[in-house]
N, CA, C and O atoms as a GROMACS GRO file, in nm:
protein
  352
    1UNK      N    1   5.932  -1.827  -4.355
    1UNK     CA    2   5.862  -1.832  -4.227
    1UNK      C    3   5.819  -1.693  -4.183
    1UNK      O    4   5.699  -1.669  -4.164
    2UNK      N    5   5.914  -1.600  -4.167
    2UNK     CA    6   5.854  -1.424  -4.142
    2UNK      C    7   5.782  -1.403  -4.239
    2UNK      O    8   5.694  -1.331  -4.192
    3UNK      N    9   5.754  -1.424  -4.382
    3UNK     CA   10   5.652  -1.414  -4.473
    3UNK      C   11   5.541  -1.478  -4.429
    3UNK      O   12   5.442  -1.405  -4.439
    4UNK      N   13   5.517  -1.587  -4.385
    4UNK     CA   14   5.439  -1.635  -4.330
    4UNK      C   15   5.345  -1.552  -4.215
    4UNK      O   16   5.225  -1.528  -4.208
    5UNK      N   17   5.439  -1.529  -4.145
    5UNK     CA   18   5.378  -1.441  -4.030
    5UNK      C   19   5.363  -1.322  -4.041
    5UNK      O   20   5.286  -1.269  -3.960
    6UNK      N   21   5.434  -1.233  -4.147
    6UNK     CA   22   5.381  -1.107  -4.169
    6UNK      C   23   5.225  -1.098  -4.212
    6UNK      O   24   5.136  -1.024  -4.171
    7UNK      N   25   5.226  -1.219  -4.327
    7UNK     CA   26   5.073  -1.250  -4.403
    7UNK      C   27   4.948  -1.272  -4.296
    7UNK      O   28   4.829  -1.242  -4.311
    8UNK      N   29   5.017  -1.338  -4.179
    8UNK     CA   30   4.867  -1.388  -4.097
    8UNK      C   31   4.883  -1.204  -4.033
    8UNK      O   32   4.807  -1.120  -4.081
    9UNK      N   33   4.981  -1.167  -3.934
    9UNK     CA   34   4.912  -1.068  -3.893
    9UNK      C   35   4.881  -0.951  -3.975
    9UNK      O   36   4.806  -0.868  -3.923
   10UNK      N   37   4.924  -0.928  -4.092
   10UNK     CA   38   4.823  -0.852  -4.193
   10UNK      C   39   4.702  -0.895  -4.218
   10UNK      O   40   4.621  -0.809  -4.252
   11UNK      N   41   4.658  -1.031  -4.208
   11UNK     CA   42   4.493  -1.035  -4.229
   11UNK      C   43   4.440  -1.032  -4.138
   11UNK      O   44   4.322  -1.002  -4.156
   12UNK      N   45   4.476  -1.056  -3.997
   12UNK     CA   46   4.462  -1.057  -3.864
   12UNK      C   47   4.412  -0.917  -3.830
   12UNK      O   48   4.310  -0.890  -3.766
   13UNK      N   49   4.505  -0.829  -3.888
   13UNK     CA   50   4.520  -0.630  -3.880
   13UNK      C   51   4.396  -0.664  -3.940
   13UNK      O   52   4.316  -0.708  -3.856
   14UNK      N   53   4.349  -0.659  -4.064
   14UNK     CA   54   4.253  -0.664  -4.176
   14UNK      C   55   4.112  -0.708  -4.114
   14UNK      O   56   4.019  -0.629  -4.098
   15UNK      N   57   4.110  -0.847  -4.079
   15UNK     CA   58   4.004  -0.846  -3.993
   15UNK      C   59   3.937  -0.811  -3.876
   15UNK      O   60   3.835  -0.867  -3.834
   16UNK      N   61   4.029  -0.666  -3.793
   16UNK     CA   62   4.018  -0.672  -3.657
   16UNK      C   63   3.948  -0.547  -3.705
   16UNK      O   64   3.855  -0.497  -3.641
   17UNK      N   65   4.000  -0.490  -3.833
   17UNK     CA   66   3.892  -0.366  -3.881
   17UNK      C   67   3.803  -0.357  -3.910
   17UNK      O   68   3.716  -0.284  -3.862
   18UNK      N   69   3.790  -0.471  -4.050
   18UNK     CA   70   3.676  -0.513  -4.065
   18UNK      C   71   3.577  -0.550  -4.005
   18UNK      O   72   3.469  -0.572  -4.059
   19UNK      N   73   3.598  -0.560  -3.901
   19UNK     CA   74   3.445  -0.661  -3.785
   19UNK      C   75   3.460  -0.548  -3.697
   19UNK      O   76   3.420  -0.584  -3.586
   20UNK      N   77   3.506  -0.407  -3.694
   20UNK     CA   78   3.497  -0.328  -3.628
   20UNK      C   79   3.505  -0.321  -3.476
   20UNK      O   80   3.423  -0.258  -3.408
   21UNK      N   81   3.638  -0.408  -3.415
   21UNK     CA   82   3.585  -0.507  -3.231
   21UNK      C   83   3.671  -0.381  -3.215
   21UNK      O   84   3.773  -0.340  -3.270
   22UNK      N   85   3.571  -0.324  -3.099
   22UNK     CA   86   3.564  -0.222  -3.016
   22UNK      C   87   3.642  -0.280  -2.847
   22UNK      O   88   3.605  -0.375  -2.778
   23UNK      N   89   3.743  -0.194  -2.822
   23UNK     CA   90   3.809  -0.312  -2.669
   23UNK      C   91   3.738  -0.311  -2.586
   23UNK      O   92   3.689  -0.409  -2.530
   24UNK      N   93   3.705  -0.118  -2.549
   24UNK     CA   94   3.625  -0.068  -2.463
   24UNK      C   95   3.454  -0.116  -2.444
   24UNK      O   96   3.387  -0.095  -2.343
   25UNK      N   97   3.419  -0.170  -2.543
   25UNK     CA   98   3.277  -0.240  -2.567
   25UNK      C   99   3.286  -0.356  -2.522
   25UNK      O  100   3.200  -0.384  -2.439
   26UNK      N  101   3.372  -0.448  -2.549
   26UNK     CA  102   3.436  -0.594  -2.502
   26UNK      C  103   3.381  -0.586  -2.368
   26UNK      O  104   3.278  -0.644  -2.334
   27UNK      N  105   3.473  -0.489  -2.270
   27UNK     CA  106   3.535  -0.528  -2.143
   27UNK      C  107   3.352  -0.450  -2.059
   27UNK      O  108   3.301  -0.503  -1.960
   28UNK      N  109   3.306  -0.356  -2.113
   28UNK     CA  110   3.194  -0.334  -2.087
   28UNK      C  111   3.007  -0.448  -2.078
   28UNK      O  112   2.906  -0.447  -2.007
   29UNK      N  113   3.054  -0.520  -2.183
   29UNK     CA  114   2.950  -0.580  -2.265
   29UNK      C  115   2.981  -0.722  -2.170
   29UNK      O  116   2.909  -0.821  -2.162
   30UNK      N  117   3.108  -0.698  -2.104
   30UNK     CA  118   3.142  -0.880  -2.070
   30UNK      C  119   3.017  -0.937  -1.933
   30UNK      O  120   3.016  -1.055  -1.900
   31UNK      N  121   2.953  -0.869  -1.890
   31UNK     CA  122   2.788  -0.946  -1.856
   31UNK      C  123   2.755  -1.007  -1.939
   31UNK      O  124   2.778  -1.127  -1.953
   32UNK      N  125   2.663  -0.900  -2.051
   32UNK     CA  126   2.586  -0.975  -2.164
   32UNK      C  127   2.642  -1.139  -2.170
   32UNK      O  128   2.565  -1.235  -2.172
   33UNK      N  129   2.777  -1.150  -2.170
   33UNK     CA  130   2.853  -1.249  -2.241
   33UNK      C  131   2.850  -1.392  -2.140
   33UNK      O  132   2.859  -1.507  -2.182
   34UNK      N  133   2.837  -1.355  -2.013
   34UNK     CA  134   2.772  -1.465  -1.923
   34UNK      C  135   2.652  -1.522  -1.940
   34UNK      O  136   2.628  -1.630  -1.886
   35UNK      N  137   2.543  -1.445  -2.030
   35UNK     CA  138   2.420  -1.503  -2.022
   35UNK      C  139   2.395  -1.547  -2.166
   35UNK      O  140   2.301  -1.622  -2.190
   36UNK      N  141   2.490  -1.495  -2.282
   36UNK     CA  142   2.477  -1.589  -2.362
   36UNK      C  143   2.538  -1.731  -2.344
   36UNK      O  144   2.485  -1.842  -2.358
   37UNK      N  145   2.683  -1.691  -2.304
   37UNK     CA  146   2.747  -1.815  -2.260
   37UNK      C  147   2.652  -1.952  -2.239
   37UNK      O  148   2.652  -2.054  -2.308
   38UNK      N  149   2.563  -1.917  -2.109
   38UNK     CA  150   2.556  -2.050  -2.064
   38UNK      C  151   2.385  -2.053  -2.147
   38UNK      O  152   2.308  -2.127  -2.086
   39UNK      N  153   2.342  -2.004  -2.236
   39UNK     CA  154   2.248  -2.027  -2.299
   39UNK      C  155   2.328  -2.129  -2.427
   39UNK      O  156   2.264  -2.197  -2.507
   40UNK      N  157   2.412  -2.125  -2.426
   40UNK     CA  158   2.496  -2.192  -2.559
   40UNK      C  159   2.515  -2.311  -2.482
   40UNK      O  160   2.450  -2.411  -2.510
   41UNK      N  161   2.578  -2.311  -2.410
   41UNK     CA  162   2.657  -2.495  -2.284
   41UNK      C  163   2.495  -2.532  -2.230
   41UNK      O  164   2.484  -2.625  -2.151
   42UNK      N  165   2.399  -2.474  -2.264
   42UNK     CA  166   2.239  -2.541  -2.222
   42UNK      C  167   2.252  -2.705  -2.276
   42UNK      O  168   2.301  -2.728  -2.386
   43UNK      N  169   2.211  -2.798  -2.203
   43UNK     CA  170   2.207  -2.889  -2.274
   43UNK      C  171   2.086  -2.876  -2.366
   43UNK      O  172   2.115  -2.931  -2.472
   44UNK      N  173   1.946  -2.820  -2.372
   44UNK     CA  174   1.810  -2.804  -2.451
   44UNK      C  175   1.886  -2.768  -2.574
   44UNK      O  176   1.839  -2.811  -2.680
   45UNK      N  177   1.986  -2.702  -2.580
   45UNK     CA  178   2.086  -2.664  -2.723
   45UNK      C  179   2.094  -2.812  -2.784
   45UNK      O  180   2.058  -2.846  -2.896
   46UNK      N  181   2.136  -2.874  -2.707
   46UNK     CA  182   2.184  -2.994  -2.807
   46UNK      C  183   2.077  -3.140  -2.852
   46UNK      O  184   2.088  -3.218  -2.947
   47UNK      N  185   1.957  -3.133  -2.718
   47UNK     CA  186   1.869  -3.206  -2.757
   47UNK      C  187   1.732  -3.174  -2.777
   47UNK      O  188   1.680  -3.072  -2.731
   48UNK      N  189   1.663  -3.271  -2.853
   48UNK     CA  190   1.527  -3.176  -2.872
   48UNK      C  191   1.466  -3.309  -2.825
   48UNK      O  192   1.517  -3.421  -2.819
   49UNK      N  193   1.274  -3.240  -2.776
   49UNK     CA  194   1.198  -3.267  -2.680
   49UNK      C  195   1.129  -3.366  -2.804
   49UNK      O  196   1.105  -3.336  -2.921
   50UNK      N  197   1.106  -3.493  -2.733
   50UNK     CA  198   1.072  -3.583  -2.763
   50UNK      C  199   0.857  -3.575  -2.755
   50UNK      O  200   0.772  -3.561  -2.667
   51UNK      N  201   0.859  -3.593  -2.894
   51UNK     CA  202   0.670  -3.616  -2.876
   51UNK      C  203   0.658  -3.743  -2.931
   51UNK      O  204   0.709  -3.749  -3.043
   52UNK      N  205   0.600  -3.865  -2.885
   52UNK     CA  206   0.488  -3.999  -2.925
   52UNK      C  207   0.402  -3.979  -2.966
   52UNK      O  208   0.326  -3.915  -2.895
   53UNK      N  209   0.355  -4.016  -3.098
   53UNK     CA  210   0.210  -4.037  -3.115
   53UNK      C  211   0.180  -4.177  -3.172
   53UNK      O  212   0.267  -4.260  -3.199
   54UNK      N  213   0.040  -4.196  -3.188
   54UNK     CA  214   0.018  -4.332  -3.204
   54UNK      C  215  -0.075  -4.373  -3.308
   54UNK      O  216  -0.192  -4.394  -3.275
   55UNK      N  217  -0.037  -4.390  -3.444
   55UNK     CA  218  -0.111  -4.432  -3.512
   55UNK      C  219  -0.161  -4.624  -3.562
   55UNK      O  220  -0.079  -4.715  -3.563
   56UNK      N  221  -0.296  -4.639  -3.594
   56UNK     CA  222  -0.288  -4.789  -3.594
   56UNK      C  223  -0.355  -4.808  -3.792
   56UNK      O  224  -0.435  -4.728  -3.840
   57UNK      N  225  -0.316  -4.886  -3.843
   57UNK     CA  226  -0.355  -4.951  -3.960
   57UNK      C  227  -0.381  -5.060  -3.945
   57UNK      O  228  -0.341  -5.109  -3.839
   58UNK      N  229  -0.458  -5.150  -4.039
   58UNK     CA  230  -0.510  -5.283  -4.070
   58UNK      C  231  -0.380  -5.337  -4.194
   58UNK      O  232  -0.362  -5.249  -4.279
   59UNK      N  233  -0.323  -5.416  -4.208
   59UNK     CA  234  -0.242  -5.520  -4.318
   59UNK      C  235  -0.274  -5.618  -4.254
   59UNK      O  236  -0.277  -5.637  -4.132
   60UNK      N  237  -0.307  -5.699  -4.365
   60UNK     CA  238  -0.346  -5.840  -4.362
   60UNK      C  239  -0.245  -5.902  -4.408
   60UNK      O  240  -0.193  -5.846  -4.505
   61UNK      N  241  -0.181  -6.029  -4.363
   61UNK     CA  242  -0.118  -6.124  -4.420
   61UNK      C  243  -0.173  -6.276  -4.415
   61UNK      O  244  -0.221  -6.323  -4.312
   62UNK      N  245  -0.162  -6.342  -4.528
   62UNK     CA  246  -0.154  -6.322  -4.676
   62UNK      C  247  -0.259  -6.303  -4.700
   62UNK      O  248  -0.352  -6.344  -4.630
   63UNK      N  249  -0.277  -6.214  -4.838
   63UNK     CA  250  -0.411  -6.160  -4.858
   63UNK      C  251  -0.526  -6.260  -4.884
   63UNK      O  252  -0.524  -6.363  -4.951
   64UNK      N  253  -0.623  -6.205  -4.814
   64UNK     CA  254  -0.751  -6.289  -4.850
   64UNK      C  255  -0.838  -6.230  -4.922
   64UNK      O  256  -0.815  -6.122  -4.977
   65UNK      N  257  -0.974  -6.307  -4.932
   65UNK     CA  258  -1.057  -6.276  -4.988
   65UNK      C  259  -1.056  -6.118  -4.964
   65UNK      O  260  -0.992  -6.044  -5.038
   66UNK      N  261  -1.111  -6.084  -4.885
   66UNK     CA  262  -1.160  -5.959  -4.870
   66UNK      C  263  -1.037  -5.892  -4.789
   66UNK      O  264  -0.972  -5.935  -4.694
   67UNK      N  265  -1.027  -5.731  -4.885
   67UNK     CA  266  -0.905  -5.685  -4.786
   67UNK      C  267  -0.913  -5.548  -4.668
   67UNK      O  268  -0.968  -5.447  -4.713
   68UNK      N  269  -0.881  -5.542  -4.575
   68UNK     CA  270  -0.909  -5.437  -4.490
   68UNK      C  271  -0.918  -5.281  -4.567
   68UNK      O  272  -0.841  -5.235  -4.651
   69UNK      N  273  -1.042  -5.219  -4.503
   69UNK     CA  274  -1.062  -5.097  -4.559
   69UNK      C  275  -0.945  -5.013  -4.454
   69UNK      O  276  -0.884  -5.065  -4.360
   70UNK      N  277  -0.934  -4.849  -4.504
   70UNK     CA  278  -0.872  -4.831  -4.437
   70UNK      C  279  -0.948  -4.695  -4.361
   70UNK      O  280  -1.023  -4.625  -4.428
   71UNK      N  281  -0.922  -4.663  -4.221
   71UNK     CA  282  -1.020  -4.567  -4.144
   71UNK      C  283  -1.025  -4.413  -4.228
   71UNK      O  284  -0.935  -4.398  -4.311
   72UNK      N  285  -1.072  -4.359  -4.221
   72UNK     CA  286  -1.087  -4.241  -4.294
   72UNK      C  287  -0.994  -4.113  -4.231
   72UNK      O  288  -1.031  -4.075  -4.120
   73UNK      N  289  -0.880  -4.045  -4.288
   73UNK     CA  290  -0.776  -3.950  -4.265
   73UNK      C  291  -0.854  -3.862  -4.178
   73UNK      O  292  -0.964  -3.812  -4.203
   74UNK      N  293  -0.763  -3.847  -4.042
   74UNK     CA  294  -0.822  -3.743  -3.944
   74UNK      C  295  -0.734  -3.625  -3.926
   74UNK      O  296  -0.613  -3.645  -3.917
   75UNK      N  297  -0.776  -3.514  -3.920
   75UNK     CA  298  -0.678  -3.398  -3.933
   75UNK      C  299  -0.620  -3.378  -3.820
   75UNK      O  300  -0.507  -3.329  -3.816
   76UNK      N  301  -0.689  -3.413  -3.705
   76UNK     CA  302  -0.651  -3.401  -3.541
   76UNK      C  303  -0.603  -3.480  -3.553
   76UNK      O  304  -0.500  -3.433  -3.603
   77UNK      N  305  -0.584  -3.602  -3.546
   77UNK     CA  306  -0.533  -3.772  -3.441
   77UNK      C  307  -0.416  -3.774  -3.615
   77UNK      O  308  -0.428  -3.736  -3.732
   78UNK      N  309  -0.291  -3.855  -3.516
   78UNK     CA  310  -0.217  -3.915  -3.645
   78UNK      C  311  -0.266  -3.986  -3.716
   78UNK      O  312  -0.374  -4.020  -3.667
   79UNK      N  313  -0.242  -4.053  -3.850
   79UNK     CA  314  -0.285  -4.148  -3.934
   79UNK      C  315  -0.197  -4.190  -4.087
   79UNK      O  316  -0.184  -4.121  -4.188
   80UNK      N  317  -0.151  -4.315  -4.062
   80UNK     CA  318  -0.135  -4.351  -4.181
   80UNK      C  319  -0.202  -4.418  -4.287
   80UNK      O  320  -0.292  -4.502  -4.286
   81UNK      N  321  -0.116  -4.344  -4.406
   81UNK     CA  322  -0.152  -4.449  -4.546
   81UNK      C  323  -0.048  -4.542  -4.611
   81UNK      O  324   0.072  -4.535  -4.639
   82UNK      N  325  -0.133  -4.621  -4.622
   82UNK     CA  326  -0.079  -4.772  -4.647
   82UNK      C  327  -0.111  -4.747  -4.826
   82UNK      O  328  -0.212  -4.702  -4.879
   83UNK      N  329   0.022  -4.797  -4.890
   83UNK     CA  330  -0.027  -4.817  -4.983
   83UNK      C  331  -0.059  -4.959  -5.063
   83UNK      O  332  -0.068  -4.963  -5.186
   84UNK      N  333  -0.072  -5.053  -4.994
   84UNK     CA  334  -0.090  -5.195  -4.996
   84UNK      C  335  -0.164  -5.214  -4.877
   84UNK      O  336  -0.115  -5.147  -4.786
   85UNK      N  337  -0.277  -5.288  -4.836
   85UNK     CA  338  -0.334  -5.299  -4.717
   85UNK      C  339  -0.351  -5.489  -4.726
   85UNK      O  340  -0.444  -5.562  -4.689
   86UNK      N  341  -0.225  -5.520  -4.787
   86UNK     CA  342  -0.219  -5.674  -4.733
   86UNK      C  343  -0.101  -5.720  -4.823
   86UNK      O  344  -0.059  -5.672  -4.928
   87UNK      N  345  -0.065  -5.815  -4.759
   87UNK     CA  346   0.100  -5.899  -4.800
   87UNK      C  347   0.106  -6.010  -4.823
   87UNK      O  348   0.011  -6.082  -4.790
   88UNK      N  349   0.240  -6.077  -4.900
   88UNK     CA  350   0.217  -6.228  -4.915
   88UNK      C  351   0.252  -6.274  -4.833
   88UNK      O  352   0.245  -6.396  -4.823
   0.00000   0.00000   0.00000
């Protein structure tokens, strides 16, 4: 068990060097740390903004004689492709 705990606070020591945490910077910097804060607890963090668009196709069911063409791909307006433009 003291092996245990010697091991964590030796890597504990180890990492407090490594990441170089400054105290005096901490207790200085602790503004900054309010305005990230609540940029993180934002709810816009967790959801994203909803866009609709509206595309329309022709399928025919069951196929007939003749089968719906399909409108020609617009780079502005949405549009799908069908790769069957009729069903049984």
């Amino acid at each position: 068990f003291i092996v245990g705990i010697l091991v964590g606070v030796i890597v504990y020591a180890y990492g407090w060097r490594v990441t170089e945490i400054n105290l005096p910077d901490l207790v200085t910097g602790a503004p900054d740390i309010v305005h990230i804060v609540t940029q993180i607890l934002q709810p816009d963090l967790l959801t994203r903004d909803k866009e609709y668009q509206t595309a329309y196709a022709d399928f025919q069911v069951p196929c007939g004689t003749s089968r719906p063409q399909q409108p020609p791909a617009s780079e502005s307006d949405p549009y799908l492709v069908l790769s069957h433009t009729c069903g049984v």
